[in-house]
Backbone as JSON, one array per atom type, in Angstrom:
{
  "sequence": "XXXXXXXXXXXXXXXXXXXXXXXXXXXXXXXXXXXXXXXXXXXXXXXXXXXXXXXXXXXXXXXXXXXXXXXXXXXXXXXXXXXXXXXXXXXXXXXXXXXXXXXXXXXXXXXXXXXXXXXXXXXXXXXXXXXXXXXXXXXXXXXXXXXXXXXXXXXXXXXXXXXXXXXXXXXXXXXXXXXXXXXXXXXXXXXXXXXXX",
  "N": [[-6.94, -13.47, 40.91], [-4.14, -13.18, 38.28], [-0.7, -13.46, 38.16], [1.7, -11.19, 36.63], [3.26, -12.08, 35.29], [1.78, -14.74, 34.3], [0.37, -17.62, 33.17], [-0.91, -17.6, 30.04], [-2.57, -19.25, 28.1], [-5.51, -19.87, 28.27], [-7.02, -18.23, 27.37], [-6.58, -17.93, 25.01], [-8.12, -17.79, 21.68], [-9.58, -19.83, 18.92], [-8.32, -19.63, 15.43], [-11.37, -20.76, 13.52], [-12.33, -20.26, 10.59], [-11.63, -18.22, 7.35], [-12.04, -14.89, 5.86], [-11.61, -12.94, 3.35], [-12.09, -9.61, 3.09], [-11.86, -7.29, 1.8], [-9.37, -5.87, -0.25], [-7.76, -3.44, -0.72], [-5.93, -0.51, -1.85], [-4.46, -0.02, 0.24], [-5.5, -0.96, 2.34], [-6.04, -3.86, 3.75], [-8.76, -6.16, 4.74], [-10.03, -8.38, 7.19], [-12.22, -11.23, 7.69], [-12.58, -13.22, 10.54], [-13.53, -16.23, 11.66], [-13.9, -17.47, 15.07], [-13.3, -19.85, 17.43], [-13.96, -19.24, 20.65], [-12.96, -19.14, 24.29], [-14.47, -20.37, 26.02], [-15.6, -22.31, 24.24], [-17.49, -21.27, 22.54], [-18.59, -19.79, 19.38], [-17.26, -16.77, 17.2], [-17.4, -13.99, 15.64], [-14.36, -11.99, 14.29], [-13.24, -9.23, 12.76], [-10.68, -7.59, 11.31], [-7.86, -5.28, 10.78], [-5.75, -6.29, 7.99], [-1.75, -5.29, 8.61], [1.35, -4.42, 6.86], [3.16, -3.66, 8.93], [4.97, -0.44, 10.5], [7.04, 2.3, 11.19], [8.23, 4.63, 13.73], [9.96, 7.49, 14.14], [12.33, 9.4, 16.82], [13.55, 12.45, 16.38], [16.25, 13.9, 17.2], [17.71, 16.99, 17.57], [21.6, 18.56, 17.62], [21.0, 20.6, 19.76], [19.23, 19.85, 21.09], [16.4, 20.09, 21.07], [13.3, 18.58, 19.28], [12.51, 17.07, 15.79], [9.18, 17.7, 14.66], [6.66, 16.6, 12.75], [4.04, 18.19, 11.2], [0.54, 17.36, 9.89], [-2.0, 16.8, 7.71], [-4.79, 14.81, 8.53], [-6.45, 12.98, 6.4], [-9.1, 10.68, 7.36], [-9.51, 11.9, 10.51], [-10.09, 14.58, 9.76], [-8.2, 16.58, 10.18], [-5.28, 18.92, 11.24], [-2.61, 17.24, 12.55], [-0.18, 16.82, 15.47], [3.16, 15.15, 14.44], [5.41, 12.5, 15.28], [8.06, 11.79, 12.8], [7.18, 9.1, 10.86], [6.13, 5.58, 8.5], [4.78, 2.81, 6.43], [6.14, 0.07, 6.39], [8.23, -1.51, 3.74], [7.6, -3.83, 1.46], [10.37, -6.86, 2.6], [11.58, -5.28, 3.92], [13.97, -4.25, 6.45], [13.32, -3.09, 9.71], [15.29, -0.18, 10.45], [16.17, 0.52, 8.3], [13.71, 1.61, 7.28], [13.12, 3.17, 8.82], [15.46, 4.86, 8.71], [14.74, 6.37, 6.14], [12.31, 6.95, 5.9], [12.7, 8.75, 7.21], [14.55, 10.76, 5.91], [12.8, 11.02, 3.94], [10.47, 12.07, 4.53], [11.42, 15.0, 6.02], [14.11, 15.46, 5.64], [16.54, 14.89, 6.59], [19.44, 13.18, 7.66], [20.53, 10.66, 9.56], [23.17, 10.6, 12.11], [23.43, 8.44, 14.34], [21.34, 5.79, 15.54], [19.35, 4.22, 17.25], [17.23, 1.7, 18.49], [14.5, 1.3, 20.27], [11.73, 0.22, 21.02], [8.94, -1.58, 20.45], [5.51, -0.67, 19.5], [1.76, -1.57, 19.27], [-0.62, 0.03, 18.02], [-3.26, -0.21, 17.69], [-4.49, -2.65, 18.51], [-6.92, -3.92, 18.88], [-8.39, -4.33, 16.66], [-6.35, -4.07, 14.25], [-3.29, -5.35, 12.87], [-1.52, -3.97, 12.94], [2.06, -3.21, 13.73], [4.47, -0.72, 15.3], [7.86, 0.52, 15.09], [9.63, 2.01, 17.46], [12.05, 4.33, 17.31], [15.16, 6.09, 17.65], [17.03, 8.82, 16.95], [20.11, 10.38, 16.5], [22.53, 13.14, 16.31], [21.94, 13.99, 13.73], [21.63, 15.35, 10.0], [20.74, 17.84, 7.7], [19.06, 18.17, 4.59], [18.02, 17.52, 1.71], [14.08, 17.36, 1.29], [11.95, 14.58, 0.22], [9.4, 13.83, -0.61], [6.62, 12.01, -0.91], [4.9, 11.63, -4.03], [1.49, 13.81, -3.34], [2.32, 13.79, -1.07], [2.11, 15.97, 1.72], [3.22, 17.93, 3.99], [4.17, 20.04, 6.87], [7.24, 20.85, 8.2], [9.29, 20.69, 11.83], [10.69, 22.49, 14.47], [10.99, 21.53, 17.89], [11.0, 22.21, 21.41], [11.86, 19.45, 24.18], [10.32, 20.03, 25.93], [8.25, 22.04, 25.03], [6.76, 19.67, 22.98], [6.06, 18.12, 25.09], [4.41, 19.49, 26.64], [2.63, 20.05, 24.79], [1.44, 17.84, 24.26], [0.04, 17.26, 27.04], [-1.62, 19.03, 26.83], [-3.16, 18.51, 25.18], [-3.1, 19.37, 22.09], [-1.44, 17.17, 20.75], [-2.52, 14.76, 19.92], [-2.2, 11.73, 18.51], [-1.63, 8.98, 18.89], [0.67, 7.37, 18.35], [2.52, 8.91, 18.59], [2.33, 10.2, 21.3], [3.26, 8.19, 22.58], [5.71, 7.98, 22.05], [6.31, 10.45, 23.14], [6.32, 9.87, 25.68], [8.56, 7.35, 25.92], [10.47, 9.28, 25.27], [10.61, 11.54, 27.69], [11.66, 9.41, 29.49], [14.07, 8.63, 28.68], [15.05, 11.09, 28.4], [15.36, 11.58, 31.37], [16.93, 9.48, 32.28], [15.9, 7.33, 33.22], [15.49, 5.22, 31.38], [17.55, 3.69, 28.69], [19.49, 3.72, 26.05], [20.33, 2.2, 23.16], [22.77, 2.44, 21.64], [23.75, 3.16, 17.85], [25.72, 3.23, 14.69], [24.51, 4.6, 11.76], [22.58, 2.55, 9.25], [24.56, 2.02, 6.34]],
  "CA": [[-6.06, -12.59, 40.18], [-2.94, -13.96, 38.4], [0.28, -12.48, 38.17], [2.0, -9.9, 35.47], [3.82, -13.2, 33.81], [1.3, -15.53, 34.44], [0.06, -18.38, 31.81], [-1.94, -16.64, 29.4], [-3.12, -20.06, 27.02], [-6.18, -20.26, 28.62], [-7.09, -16.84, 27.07], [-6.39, -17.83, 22.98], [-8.84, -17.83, 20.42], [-8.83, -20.0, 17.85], [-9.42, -19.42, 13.82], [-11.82, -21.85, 12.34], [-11.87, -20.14, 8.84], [-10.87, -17.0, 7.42], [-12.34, -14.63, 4.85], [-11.14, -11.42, 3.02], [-13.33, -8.66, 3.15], [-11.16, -5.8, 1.12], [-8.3, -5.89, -0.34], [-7.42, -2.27, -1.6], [-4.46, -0.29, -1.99], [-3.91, 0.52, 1.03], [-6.36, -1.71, 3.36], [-6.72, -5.02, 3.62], [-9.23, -6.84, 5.92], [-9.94, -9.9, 7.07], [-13.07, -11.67, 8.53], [-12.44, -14.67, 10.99], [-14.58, -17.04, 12.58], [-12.87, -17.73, 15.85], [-13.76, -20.38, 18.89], [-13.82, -18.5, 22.13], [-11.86, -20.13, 25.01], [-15.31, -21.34, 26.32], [-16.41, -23.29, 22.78], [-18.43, -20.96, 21.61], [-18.16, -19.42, 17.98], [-18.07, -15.38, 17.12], [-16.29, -13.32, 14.76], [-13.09, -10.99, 14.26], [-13.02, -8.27, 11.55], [-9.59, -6.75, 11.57], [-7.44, -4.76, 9.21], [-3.98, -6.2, 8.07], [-1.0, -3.95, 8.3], [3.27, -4.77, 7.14], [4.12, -2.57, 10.11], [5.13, 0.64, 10.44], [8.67, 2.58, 12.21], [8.02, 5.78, 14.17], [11.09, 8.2, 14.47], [12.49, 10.14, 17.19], [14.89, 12.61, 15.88], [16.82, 14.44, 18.05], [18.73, 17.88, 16.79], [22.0, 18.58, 18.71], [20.36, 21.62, 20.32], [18.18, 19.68, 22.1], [14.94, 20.54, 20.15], [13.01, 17.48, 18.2], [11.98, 17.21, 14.64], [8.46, 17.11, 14.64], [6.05, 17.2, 11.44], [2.05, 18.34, 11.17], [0.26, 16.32, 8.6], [-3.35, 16.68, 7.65], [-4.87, 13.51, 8.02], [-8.25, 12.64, 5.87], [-10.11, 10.44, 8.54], [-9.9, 12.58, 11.44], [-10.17, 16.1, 8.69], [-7.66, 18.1, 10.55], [-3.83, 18.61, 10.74], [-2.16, 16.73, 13.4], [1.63, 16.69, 14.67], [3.13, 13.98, 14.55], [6.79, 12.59, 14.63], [8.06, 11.13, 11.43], [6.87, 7.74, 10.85], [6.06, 5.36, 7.63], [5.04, 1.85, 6.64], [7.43, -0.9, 6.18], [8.08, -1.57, 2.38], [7.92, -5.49, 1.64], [11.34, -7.14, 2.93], [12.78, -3.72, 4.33], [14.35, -3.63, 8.02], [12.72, -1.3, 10.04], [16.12, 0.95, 10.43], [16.21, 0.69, 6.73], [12.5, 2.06, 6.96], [13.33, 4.27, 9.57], [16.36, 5.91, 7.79], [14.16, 6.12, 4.91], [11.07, 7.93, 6.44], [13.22, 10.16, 8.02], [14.95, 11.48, 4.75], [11.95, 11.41, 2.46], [9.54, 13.19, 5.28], [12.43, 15.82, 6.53], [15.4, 16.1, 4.43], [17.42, 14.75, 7.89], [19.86, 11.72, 7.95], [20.75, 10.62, 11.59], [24.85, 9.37, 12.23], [23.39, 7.14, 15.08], [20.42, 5.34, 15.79], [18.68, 3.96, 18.81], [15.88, 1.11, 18.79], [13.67, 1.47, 21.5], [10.63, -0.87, 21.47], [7.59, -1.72, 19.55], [4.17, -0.23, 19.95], [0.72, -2.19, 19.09], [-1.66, 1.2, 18.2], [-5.05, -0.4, 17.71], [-4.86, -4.34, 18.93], [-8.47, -4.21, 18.76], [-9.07, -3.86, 14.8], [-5.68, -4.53, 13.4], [-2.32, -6.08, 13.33], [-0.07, -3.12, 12.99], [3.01, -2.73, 15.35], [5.35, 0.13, 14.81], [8.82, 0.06, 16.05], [10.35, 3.21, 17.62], [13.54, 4.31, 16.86], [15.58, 7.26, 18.0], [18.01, 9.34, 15.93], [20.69, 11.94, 16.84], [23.33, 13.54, 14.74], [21.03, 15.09, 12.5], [22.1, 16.63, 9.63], [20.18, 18.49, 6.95], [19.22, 17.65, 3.78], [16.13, 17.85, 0.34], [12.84, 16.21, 1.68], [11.8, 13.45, -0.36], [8.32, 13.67, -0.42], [6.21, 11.41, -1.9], [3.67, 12.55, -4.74], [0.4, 14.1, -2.81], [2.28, 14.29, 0.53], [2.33, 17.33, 2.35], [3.67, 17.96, 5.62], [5.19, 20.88, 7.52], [8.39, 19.97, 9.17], [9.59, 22.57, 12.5], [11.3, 21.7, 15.7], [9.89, 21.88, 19.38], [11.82, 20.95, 22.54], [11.15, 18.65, 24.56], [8.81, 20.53, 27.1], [7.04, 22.24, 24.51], [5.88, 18.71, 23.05], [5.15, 17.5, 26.38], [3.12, 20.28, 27.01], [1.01, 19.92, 23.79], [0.79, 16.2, 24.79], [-0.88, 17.74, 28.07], [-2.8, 20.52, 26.78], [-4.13, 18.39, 23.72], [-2.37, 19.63, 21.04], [-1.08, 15.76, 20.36], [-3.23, 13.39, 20.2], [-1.69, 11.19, 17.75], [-1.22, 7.86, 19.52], [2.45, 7.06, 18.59], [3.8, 10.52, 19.28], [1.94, 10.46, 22.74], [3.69, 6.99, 22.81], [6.94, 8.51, 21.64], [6.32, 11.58, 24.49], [6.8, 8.82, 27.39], [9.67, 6.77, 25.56], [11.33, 10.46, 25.09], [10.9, 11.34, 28.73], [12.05, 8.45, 30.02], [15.35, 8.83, 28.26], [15.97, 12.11, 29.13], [15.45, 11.36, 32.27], [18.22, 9.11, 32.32], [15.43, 5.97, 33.65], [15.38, 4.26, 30.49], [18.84, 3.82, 28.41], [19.47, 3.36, 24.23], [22.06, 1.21, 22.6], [22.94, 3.97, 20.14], [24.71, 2.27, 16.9], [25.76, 3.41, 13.79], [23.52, 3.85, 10.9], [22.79, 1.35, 8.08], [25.02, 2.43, 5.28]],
  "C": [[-4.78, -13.37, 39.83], [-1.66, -12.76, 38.11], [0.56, -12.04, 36.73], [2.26, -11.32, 34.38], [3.2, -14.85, 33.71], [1.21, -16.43, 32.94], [-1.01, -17.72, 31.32], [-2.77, -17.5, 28.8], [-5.07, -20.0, 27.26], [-7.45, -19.39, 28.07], [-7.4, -16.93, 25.14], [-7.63, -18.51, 22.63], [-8.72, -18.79, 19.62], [-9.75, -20.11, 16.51], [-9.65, -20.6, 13.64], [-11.91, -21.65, 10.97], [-11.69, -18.81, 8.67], [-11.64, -16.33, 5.8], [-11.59, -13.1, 4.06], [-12.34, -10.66, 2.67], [-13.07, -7.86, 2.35], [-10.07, -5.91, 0.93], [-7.68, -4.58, -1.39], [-5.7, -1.63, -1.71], [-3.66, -0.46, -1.0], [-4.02, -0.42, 2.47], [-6.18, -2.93, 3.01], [-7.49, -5.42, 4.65], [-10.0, -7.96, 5.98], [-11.19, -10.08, 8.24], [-12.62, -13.05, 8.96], [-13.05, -15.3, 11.85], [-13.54, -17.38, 13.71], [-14.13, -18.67, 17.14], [-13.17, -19.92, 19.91], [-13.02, -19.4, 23.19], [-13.35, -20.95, 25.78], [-15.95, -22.27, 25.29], [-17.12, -22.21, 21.9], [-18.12, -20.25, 20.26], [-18.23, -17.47, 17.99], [-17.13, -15.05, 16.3], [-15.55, -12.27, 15.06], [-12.83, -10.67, 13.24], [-11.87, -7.4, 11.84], [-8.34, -6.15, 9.83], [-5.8, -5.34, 9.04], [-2.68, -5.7, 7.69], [0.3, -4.87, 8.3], [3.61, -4.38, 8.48], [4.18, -1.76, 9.76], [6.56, 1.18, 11.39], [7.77, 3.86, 12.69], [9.53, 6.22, 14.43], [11.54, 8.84, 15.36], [13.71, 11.27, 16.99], [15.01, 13.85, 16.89], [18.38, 15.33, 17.46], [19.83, 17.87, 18.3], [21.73, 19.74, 19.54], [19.64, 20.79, 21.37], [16.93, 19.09, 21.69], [14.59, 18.85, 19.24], [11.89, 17.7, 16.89], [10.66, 16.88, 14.99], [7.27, 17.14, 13.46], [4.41, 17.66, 11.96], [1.68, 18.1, 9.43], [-1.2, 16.51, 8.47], [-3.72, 14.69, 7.35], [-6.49, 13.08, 7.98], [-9.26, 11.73, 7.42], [-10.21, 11.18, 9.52], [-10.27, 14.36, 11.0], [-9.66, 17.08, 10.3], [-6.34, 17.34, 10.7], [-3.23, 18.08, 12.25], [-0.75, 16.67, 13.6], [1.91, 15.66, 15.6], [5.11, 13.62, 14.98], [6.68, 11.72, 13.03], [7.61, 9.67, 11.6], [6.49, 7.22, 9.49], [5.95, 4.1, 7.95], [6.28, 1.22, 6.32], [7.3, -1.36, 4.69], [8.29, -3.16, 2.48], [9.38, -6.04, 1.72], [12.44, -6.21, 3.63], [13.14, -4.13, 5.94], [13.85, -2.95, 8.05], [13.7, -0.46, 10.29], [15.77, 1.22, 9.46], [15.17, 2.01, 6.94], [12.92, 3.33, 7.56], [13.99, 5.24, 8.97], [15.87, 6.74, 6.52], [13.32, 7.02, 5.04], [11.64, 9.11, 6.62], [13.74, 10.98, 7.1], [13.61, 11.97, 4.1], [10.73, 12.66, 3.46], [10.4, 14.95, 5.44], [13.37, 16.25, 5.93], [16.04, 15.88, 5.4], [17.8, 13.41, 7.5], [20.52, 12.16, 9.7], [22.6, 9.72, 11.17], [24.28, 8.11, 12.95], [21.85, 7.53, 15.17], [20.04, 4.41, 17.03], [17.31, 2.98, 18.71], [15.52, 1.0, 20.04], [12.52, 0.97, 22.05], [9.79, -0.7, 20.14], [6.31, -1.28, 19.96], [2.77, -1.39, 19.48], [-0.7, -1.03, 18.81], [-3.21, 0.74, 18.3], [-5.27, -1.62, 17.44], [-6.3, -4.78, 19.15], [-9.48, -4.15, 17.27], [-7.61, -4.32, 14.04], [-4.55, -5.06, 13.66], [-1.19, -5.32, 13.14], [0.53, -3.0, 14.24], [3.65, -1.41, 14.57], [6.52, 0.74, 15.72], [9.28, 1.52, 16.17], [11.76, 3.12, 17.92], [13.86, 5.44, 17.43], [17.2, 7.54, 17.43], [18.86, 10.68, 16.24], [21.95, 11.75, 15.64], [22.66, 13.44, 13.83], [21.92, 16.02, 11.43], [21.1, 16.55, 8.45], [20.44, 18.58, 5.73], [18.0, 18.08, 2.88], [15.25, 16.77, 0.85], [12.98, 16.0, 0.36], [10.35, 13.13, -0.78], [7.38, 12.77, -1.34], [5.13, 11.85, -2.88], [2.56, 12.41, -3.52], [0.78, 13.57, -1.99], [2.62, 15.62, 0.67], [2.58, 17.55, 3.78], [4.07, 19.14, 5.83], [6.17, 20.39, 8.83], [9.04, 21.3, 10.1], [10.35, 21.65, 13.52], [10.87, 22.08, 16.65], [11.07, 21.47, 20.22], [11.15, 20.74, 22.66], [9.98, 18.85, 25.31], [7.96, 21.36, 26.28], [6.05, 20.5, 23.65], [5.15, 18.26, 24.23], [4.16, 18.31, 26.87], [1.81, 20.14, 25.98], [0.23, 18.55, 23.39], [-0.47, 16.86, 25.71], [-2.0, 18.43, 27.52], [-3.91, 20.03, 25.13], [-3.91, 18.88, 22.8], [-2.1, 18.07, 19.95], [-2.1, 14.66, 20.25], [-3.56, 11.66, 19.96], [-0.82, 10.15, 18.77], [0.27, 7.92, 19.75], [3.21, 8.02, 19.06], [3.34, 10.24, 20.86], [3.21, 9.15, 23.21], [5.38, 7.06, 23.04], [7.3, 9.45, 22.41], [7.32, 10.62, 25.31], [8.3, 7.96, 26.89], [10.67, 8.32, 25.68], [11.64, 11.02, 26.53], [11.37, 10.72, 29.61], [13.58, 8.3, 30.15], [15.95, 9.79, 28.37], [16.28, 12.14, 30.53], [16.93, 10.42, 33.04], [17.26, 7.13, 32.98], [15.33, 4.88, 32.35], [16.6, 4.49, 29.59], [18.9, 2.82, 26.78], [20.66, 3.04, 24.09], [22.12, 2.2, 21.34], [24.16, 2.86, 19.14], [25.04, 3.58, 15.73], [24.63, 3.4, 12.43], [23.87, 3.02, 9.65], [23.48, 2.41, 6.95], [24.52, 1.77, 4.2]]
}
């Protein structure tokens, strides 16, 4: 067994060539021949993603913004927090600030980065950085043509309960649960700034 911060090299892959499989609007993906760490050869089909921000917005009540979104591959409506990809050269506040208007109709005074996620390191290369947003104030969603969302507010123990009870099931929010608990709790602690003007 080695330890948490052990040497990992021993572990890497490496590409011998590289193909594109799809390159659509939305998707791209990529086939790669890769040598195993023992020699041998096999492939890696994965999808490649800019990134993505996830939001936590936080009214001063307490209560957090949270949306429900129908979403085609899984055909049913899911809730989610706000989130969006990363537009080519954008900061993720930028993005963040950005999502959060055009989904919600909410700008945040301060902002809070809080880590990066990895949702599905087994198929693609999206991260998506979570953020957290108070001083909320209220504003015209933004929506983009053929989105639809409903936007409501929950506290915190009713999300966490519909984490529990399966209501959530939506990776980043679950992801965004435990970062949110953590911080109310007072065990994990946000550099709160100003936002990007």
């Amino acid at each position: 067994m080695t330890d948490r911060a052990g040497d990992h090299g021993h572990l890497i892959e490496h590409t011998v060539r590289s193909e594109e499989l799809l390159r659509g609007r939305f998707l791209h993906v990529m086939r790669d021949e890769v040598r195993l760490p023992d020699g041998t050869l096999t492939t890696r089909e994965y999808v490649v993603h800019p990134g993505a921000v996830m939001v936590i917005p936080m009214l001063d009540d307490g209560r957090l913004v949270l949306e429900r979104q129908y979403r085609y591959p899984v055909r049913q409506a899911m809730i989610e927090f706000p989130a969006g990809k990363l537009d080519a050269g954008e900061s993720t506040q930028r993005c963040a600030q950005r999502e959060l208007l055009e989904e919600t109709g909410y700008t945040a005074r301060e902002w809070a980065w809080a880590g990066v996620m990895h949702p599905v390191i087994s198929y693609s290369t999206e991260f998506i950085e979570i953020w957290f947003a108070r001083g909320l104030v209220a504003g015209e969603r933004q929506l983009d043509a053929g989105e639809f969302l409903d936007v409501y507010a929950a506290t915190p123990a009713e999300l966490l309960d519909d984490c529990r009870t399966g209501r959530v099931t939506d990776a980043k929010t679950l992801a965004g649960a435990l970062w949110l608990q953590n911080v109310l709790s007072g065990a994990w602690t946000l550099d709160w700034q100003p936002a990007l003007g």
